[in-house]
C-alpha positions as CSV (number, residue, x, y, z in Angstrom):
1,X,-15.1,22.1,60.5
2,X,-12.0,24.2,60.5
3,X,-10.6,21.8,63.2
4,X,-11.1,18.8,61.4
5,X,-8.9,20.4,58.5
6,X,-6.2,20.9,61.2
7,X,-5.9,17.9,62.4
8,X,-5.7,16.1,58.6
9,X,-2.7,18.8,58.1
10,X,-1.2,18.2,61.5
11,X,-1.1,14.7,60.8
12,X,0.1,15.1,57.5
13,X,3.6,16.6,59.0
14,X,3.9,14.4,62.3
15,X,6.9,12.5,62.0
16,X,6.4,8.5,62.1
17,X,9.6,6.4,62.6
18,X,9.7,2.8,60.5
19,X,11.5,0.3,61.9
20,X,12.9,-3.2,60.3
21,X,13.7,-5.9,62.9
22,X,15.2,-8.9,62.7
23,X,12.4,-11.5,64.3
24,X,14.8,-13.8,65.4
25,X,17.0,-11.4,67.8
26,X,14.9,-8.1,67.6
27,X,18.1,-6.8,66.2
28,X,16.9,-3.0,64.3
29,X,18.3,-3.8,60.8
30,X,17.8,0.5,59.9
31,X,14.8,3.1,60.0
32,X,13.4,5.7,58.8
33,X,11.5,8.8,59.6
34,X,9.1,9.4,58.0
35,X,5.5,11.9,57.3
36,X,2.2,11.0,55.4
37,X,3.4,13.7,53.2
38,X,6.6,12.3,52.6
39,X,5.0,8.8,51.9
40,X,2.4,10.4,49.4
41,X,4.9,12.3,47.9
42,X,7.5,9.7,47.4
43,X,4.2,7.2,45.8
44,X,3.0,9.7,43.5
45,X,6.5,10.6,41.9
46,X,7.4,6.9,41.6
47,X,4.0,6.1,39.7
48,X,4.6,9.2,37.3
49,X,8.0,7.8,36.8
50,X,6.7,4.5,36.4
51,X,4.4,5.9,33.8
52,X,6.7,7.7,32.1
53,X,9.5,5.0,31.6
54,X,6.9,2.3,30.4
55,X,5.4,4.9,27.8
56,X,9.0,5.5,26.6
57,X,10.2,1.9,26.3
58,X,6.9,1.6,24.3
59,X,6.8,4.3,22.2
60,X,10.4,3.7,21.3
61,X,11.3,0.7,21.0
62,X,9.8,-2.3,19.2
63,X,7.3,-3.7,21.6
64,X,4.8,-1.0,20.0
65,X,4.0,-3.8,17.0
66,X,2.4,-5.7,20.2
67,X,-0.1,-3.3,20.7
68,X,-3.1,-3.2,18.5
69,X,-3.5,-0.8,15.9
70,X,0.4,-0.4,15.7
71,X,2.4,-2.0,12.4
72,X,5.7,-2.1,11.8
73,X,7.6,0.4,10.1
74,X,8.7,-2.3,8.1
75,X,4.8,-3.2,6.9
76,X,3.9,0.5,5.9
77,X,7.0,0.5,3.8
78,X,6.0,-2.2,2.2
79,X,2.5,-1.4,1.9
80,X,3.2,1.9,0.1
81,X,5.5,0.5,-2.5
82,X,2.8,-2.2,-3.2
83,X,0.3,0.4,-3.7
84,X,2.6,2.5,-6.2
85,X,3.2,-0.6,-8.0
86,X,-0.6,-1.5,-8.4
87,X,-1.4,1.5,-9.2
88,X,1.4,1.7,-12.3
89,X,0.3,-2.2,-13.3
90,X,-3.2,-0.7,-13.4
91,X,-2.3,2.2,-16.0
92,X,-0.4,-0.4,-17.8
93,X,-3.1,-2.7,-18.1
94,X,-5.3,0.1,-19.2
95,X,-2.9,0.8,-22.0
96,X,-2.5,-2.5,-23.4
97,X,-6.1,-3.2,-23.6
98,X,-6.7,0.2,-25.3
99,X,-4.0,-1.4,-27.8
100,X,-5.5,-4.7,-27.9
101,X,-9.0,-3.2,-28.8
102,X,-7.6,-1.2,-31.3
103,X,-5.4,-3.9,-33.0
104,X,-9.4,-6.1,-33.0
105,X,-10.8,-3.0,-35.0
106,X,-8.4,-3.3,-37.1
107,X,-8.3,-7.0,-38.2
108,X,-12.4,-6.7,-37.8
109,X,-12.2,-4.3,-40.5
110,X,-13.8,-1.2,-38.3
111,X,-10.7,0.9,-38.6
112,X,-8.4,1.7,-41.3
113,X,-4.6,0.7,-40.9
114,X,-3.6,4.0,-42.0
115,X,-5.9,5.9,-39.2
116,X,-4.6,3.3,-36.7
117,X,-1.6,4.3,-34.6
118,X,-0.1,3.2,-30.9
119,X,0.2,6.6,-29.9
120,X,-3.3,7.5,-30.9
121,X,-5.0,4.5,-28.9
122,X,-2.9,5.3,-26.1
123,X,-3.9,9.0,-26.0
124,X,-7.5,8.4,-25.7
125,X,-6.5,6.5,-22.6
126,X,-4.9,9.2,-20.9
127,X,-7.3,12.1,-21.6
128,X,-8.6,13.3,-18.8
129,X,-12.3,13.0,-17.8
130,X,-14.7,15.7,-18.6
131,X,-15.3,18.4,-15.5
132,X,-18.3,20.5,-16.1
133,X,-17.1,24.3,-15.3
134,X,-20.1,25.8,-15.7
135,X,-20.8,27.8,-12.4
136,X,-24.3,26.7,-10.8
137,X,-27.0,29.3,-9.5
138,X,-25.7,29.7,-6.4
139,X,-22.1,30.1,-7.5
140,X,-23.4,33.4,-9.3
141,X,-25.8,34.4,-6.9
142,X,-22.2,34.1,-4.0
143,X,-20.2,36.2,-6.7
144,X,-22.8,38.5,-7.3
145,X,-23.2,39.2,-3.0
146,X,-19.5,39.7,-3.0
147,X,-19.4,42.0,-5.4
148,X,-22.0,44.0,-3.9
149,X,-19.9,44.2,-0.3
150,X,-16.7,45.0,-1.7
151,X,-18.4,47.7,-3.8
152,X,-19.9,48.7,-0.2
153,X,-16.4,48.2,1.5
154,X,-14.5,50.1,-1.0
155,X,-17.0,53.2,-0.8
156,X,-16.6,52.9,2.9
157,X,-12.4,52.7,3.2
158,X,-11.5,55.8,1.4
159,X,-13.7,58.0,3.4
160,X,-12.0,56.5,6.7
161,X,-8.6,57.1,5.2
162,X,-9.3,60.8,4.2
163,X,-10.4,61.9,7.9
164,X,-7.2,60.1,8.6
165,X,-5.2,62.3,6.9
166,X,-6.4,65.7,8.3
């Protein structure tokens, strides 16, 4: 077993020579020498540089709209100004048919001219909705526990600060 790992190291480090020839004249056009370390080593860095160069010309340039899932910088821009936009034409909608249905009331008859005012009609658009802020059972029950442990924590922290001080 331990001779079998030997001879994988010793062949890691014996030196190899690589030759070019010319086929025509057998002329050596250069060599190298080289180990199966050497080789591996040589492989692995150029794939992690490979890998790095291709994940930089990607990330920073504009080939990254290519991949899927990727928009332009251009497109979100645009996206977020059309959602500010809807969302003001929204309001704004809101408001004019709060004014419309309070200009029919009027003409109907339901409301009196003197009670009926832009601002007013606008208003009730704009109030906010009702939020019920009454705490639930368990709220009370939670506030009730943490009272108790901070009664029991604060009966408990004095007496460890007096033994500290003697």
């Amino acid at each position: 077993m331990t001779k079998k790992k030997f001879d994988f190291r010793k062949k890691l480090f014996i030196k190899n020579r690589l030759v070019i020839l010319n086929e025509d004249t057998f002329e050596e056009i250069f060599s190298f020498k080289l180990t199966l370390m050497n080789v591996f080593v040589i492989f692995s860095l150029g794939g992690i540089f490979l890998i790095l160069i291709t994940t930089f010309i990607i990330a920073f340039t504009p080939l990254r709209e290519f991949i899927p899932g990727y928009s332009s910088s251009q497109l979100k821009k645009n996206a977020t100004e059309l959602a500010i936009k809807s969302d003001s034409l929204e309001t704004a909608l809101k408001k004019n048919e709060a004014y419309i249905n309070g200009i029919q009331k009027v003409l109907r008859g339901e409301l009196e001219y003197a009670k009926f005012n832009k601002d007013s009609i606008l208003a009730e658009v704009d109030e906010p909705s009702e939020v019920n802020m009454k705490a639930s059972e368990e709220e009370i029950k939670l506030r009730e526990e943490v009272v108790k442990e901070e009664k029991v924590s604060g009966e408990k922290s004095p007496s460890k600060n007096k033994s500290d001080k003697k």
